[in-house]
C-alpha positions in Angstrom: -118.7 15.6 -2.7 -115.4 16.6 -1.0 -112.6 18.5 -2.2 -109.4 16.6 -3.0 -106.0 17.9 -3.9 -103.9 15.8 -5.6 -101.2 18.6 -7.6 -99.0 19.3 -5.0 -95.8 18.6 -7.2 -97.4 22.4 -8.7 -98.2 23.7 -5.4 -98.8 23.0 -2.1 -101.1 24.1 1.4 -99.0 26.0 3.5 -98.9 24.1 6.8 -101.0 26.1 9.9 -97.8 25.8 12.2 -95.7 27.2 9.5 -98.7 29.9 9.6 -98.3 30.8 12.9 -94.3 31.3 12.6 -95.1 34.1 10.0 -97.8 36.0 11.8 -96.1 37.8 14.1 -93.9 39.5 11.4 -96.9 40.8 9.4 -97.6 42.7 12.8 -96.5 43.1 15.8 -92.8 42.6 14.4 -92.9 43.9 10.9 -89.7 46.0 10.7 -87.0 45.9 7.9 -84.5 43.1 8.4 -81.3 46.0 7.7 -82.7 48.3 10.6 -80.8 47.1 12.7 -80.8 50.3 14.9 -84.2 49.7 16.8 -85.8 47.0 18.5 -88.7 45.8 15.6 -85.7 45.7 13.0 -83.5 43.4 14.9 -86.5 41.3 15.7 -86.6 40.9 11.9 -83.5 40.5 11.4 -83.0 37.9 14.1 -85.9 36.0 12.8 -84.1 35.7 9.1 -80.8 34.5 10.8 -82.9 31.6 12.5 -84.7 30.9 9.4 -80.7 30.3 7.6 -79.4 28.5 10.5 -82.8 26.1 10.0 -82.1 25.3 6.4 -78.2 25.1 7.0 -79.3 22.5 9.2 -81.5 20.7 7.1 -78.6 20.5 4.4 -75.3 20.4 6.9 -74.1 23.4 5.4 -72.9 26.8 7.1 -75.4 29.5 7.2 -72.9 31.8 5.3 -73.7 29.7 2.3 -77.8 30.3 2.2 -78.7 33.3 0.1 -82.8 34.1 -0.1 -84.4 34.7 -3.1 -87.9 34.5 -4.4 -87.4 31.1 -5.2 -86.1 28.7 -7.8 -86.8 30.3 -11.1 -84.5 33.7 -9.9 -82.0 31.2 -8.5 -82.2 29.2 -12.1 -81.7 32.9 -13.8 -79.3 34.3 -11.3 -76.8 30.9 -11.5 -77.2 30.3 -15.4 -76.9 33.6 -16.2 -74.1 34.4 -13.8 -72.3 31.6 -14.2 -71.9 32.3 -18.6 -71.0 36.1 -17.5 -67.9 35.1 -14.8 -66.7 32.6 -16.4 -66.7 33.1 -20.6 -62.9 33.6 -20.3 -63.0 29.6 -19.4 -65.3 28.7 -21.6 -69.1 29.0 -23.1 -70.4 25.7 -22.7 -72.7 24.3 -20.4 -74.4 20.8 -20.0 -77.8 20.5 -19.3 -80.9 17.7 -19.5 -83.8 17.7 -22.4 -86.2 17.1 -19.2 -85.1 19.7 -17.4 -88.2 22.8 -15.6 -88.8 25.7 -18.3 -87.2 27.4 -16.3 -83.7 25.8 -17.4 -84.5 25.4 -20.9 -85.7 28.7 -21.5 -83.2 30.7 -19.7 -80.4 28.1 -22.0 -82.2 29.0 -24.6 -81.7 32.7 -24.3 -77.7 32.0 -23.9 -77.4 30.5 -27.3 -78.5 33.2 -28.8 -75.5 35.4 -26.8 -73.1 32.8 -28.0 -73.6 30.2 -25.6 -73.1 26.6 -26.4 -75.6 24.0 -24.9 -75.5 20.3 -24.7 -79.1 18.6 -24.0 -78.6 15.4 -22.3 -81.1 13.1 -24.1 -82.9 10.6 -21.6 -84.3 6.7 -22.1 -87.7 6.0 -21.4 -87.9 5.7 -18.1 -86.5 9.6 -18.0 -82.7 8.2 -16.6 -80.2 10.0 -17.8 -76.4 7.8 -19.1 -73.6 9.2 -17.0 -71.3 7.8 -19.2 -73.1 10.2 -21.7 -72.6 13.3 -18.8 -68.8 12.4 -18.6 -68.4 12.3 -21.9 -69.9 15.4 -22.7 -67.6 17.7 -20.5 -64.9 19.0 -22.4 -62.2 22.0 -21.6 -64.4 24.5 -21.8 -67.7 22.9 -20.1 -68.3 25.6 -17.0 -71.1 24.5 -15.3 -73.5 21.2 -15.3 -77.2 22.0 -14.5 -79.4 18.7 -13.5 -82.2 18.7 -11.8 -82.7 16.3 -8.7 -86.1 14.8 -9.2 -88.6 15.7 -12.8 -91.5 17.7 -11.5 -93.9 15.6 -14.0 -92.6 12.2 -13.8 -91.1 12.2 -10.2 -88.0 10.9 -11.6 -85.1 10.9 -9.4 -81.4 11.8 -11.2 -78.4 10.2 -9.3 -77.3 13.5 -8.2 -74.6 12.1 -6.1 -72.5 9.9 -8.7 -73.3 13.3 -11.1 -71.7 15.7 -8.7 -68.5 13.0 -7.9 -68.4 12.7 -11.9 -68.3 16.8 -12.1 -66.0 16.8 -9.1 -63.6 14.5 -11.2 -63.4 16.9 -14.2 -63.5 20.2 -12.0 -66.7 21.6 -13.2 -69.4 23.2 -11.4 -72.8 21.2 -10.8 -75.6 23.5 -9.8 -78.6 21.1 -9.0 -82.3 22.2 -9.4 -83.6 20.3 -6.0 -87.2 22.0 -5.9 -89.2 18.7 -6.0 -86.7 17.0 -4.0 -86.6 19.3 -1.2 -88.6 18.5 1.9 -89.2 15.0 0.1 -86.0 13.2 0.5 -82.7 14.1 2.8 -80.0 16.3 0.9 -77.3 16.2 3.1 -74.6 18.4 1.4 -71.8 17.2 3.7 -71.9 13.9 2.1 -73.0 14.8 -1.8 -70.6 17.5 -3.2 -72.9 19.8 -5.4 -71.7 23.5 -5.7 -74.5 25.4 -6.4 -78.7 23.8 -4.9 -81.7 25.8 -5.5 -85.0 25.1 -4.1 -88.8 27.1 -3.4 -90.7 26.7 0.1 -94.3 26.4 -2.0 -93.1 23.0 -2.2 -93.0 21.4 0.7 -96.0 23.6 3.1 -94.3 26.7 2.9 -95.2 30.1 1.5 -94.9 31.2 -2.0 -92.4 33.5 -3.7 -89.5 32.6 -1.6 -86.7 30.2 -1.6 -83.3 29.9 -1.5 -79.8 29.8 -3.3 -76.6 27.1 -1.7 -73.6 28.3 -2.8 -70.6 25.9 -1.7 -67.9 28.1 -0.1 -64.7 27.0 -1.8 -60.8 27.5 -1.9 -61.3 29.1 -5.2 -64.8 31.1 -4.2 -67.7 30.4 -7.2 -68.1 33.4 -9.0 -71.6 34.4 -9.7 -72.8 38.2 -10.3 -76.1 39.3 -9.0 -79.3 39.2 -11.1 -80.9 42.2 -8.8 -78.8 44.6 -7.8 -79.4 47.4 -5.0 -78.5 47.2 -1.8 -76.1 44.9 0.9 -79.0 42.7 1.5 -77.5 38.9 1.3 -74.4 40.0 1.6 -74.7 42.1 -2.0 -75.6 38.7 -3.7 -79.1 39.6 -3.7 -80.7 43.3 -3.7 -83.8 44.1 -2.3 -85.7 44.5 1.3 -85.7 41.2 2.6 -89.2 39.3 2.7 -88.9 38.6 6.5 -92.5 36.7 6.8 -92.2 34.5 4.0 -88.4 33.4 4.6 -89.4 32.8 8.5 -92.3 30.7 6.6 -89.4 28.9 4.4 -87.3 27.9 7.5 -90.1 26.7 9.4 -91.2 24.5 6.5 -87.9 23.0 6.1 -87.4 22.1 9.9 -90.7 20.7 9.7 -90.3 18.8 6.6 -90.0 14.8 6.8 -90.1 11.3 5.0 -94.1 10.4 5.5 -94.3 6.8 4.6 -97.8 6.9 4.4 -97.5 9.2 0.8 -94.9 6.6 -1.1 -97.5 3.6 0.4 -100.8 5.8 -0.4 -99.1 6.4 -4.4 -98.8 2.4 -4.7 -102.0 2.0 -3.6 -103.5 4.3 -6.4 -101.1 3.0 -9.3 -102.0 -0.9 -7.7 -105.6 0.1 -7.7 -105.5 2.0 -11.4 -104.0 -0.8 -13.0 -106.4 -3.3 -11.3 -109.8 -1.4 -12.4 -108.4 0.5 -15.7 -107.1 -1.1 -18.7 -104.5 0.3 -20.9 -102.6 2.6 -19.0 -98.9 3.7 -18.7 -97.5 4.7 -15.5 -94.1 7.1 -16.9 -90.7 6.0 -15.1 -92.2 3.2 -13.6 -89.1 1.4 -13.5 -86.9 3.8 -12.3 -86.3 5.9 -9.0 -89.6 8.4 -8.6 -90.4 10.8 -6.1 -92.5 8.7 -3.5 -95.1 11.1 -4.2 -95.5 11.3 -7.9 -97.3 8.9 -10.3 -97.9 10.5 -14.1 -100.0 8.4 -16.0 -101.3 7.8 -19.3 -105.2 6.8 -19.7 -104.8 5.7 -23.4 -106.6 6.8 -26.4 -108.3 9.5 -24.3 -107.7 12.9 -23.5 -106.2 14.0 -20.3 -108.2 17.1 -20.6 -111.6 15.4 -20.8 -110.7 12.9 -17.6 -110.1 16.3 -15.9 -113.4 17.7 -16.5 -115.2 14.6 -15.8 -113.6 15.1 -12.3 -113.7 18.8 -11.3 -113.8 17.8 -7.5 -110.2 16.5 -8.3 -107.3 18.7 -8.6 -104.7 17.2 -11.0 -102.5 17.9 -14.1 -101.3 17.1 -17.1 -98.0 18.3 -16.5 -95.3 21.2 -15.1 -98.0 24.2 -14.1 -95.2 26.1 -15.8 -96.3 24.8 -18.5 -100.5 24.3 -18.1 -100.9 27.0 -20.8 -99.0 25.3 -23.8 -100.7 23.2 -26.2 -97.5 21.3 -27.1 -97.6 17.9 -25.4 -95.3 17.5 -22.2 -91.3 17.9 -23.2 -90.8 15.6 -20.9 -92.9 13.0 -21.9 -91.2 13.5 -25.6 -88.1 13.3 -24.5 -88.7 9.8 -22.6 -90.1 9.0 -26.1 -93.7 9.0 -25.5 -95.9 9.6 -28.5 -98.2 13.0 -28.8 -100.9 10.9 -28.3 -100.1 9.0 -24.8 -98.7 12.7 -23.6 -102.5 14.2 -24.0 -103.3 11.5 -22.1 -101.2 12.1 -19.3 -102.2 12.9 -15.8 -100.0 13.8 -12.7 -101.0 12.5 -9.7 -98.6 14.2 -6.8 -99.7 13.5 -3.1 -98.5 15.5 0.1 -98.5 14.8 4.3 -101.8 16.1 4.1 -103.4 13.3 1.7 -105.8 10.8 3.6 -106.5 7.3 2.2 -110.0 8.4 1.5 -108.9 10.8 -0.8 -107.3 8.3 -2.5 -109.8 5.7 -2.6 -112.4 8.4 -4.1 -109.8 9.4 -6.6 -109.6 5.6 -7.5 -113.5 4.7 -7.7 -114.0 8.2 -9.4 -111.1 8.5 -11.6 -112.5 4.4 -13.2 -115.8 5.6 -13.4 -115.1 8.6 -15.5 -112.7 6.5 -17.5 -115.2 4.2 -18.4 -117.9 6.5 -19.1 -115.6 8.7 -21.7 -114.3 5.4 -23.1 -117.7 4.2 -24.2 -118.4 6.9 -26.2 -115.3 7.2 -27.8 -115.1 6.3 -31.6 -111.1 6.2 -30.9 -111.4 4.1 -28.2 -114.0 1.5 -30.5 -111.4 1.4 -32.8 -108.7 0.0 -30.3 -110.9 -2.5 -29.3 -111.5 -3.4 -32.8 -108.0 -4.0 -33.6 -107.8 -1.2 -35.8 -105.6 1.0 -34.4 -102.4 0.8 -32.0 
């Protein structure tokens, strides 16, 4: 029985010509990016200022506004962080989403206990957020919005365009968390004003632990301290000897990355197919804007867990793999007011350039059988049937 990966909203397989870029700077040309002074250390450094003129590129930006990093969760810290330290004399609030990554919530978390005031966007049940809700919320002293682009468990894509007009109306900041959007869907920066974009090259076929910071260059520059300090690296924004092989690996990935049609028409198959062959399911967001890749789906009264184990050929989740330790049911799925049950449930299907239609025909035919089987020896499930329980 084959192998079939089907989490790549968690991670993904870095793509062989993205590979080959990096090679060369584990050996022949492995010299520090700031030694500038010698032959191998310009290499280096050469190699980094093609990797930021490929993502400027990709987003219509300069290359003066890319800053490297080890990928989203420092540039989450380093912005959130930053952006309550520069600018407390304006004000201490900040708006932010109840389905935003961990990586938000926690870090927002951590400044309202240093006096920080948050306001957590509710969403409906398809995971939209109400702008009217957003422009509402900003007051005087609002400092920065932070909302993501797409959710990383339901797929669910934000309007970040009217949300960065709406932010550019009421002159506050909107730093966008674009790490499942990235490589999925065009950003063009030119035309959708955000200030502040992070993003991470593990999702779209790059390597891991690097990504990158856009920081819009402005009349009045955005003020944001460093998280690491040490060196000039990044032009001081970012201490620390410069990971040459993986940000080569990062521009690569980006120049590479595409719409594949085949993914968005290979995810209606599957959620076609599910709801043809397995009864009482609930695809989340269904009826608004998802990631092309992304279906999350609730198998009801069974566990998520047990479908998983049934299918260890499979990779999937039941959720964020920030989150795959937690035994609290998905935040996400709360917040689009989904019960505890349904969220156990729950499995996230996220496909990638490199899933075949027989992958997802096998996930299909194996994913029913299992169902089935677990179903019919579930006293739960008999009383559904019964009419005894909801």
């Amino acid at each position: 029985m084959s192998w079939i990966y089907l989490d790549n909203n968690a991670t993904t397989k870095i793509d062989p010509l993205v590979l080959d870029a990096m090679f060369p700077f584990l050996q022949e040309s492995y010299g520090n990016a700031s030694s500038i002074q010698h032959r191998i250390g310009r290499e280096a450094n050469q190699a980094v200022a093609l990797a930021r003129e490929q993502i400027a590129q990709k987003f219509q930006v300069k290359e003066s506004e890319i800053f490297f990093n080890s990928g989203a969760t420092e540039g989450i810290n380093t912005v959130l962080r930053g952006i309550a330290f520069a600018y407390a004399r304006k004000g201490k609030h900040i708006i932010t989403c109840q389905t935003e990554h961990k990586a938000v919530l926690t870090t927002c978390a951590q400044l309202e206990r240093n006096g920080i005031e948050i306001t957590y966007l509710p969403v409906d049940h398809n995971g939209a957020i109400d702008l009217q809700m957003l422009r509402d919320s900003i007051r005087a002293d609002t400092v920065l919005v932070c909302i993501m682009a797409a959710n990383n468990e339901s797929g669910v894509v934000h309007p970040i365009s009217a949300i960065a007009q709406i932010c550019r109306e009421k002159d506050v900041l909107f730093f966008c968390d674009a790490t499942q959007m990235v490589g999925k869907q065009e950003i063009d920066l030119q035309q959708i004003p955000i200030d502040i974009l992070t993003f991470s090259a593990h999702k779209f076929h790059g390597p891991k632990g690097i990504g990158a910071l856009y920081v819009r260059r402005k009349r009045k520059p955005i003020q944001i301290p460093p998280l690491i300090s040490g060196g000039q690296q990044e032009k001081g924004f970012r201490g620390g000897t410069l990971n040459v092989p993986n940000i080569v690996g990062c521009g690569k990935a980006l120049e590479m990355a595409n719409a594949y049609p085949e993914i968005e028409q290979y995810r209606d198959e599957l959620e076609k197919k599910i709801k043809l062959q397995i009864p009482e399911i609930i695809i989340h967001g269904e009826q608004a804007p998802r990631l092309h890749n992304t279906s999350f789906i609730a198998f009801r009264h069974i566990k998520a867990a047990e479908i998983m184990t049934a299918l260890p050929h499979i990779a999937l989740s039941s959720g964020s793999a920030c989150t795959s330790g937690l035994l609290d049911p998905s935040h996400v799925l709360k917040a689009m007011g989904v019960s505890d049950d349904d969220a156990y449930a729950s499995i996230r299907f996220s496909l990638s350039k490199f899933t075949k239609k027989a992958d997802v025909e096998q996930t299909i035919n194996d994913l029913a059988k299992a169902v089935q089987r677990l179903r019919s020896s579930s006293p739960i499930w008999q009383l559904f049937k019964e009419g005894l329980i909801q």
